[in-house]
C-alpha positions in Angstrom: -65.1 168.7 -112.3 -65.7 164.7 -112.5 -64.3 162.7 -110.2 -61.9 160.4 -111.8 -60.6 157.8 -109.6 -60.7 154.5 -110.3 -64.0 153.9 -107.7 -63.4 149.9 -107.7 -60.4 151.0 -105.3 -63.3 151.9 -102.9 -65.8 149.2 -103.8 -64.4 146.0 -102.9 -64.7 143.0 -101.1 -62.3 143.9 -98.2 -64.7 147.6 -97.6 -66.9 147.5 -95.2 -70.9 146.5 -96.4 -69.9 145.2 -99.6 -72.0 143.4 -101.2 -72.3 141.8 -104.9 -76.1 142.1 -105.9 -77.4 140.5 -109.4 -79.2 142.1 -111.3 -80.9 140.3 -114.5 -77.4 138.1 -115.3 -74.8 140.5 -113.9 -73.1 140.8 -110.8 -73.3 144.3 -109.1 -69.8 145.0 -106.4 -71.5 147.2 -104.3 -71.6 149.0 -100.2 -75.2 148.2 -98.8 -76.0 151.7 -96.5 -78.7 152.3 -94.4 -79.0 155.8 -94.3 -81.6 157.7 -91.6 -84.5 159.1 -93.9 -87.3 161.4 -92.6 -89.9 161.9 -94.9 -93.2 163.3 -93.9 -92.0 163.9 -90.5 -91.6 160.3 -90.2 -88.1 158.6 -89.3 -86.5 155.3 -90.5 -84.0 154.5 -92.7 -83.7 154.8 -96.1 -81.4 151.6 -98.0 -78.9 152.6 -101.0 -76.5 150.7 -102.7 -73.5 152.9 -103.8 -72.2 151.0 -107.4 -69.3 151.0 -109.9 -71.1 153.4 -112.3 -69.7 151.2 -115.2 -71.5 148.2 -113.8 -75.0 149.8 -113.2 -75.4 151.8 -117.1 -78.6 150.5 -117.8 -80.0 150.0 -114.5 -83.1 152.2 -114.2 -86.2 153.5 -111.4 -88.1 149.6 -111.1 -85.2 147.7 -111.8 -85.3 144.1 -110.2 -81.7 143.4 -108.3 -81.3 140.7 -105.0 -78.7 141.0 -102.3 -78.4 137.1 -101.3 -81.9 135.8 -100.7 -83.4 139.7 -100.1 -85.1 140.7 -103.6 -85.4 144.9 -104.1 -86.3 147.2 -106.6 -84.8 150.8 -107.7 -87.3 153.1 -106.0 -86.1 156.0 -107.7 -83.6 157.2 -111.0 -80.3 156.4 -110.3 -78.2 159.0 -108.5 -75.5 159.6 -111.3 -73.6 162.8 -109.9 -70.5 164.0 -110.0 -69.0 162.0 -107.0 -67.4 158.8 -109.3 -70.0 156.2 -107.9 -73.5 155.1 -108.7 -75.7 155.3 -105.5 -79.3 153.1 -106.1 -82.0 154.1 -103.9 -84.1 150.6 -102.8 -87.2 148.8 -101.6 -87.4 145.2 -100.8 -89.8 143.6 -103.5 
């Protein structure tokens, strides 16, 4: 079943990490999460951005996007599931 809340309720500017990223001419509302990673046995953290799905459509893997002066790609295909938000995997460019 799809989640069908209205997911700007959760993503605003009075939540905790948000964030508005641009991407091409667009503005993104975001949360910026570090998440702990451990790939390869190695630890660190792993940075997503969790979107407005509405706002992100046409974002794809390699997609160019900046956070303030930080620039970042997609590192991987947008996480699209059922959940009602957008969640962009990163690297810093």
């Amino acid at each position: 079943m799809a989640f069908t809340e209205d997911s700007a309720m959760f993503i605003n500017d009075g939540t905790p990490n948000y964030v508005q990223a641009v991407t091409g001419a667009a503005l993104v509302d975001a949360l910026l999460i570090d998440n702990f990673a451990d790939d390869y046995g190695v630890g660190g953290f792993s940075r997503e951005l969790h979107c407005i799905p509405s706002q992100v459509a046409a974002v794809a893997r390699g997609t160019a996007l900046s956070i303030g002066v930080v620039n970042y790609k997609v590192r991987e295909t947008p996480d699209t599931s059922d959940h009602g938000i957008t969640i962009l995997k990163l690297e810093k460019a």
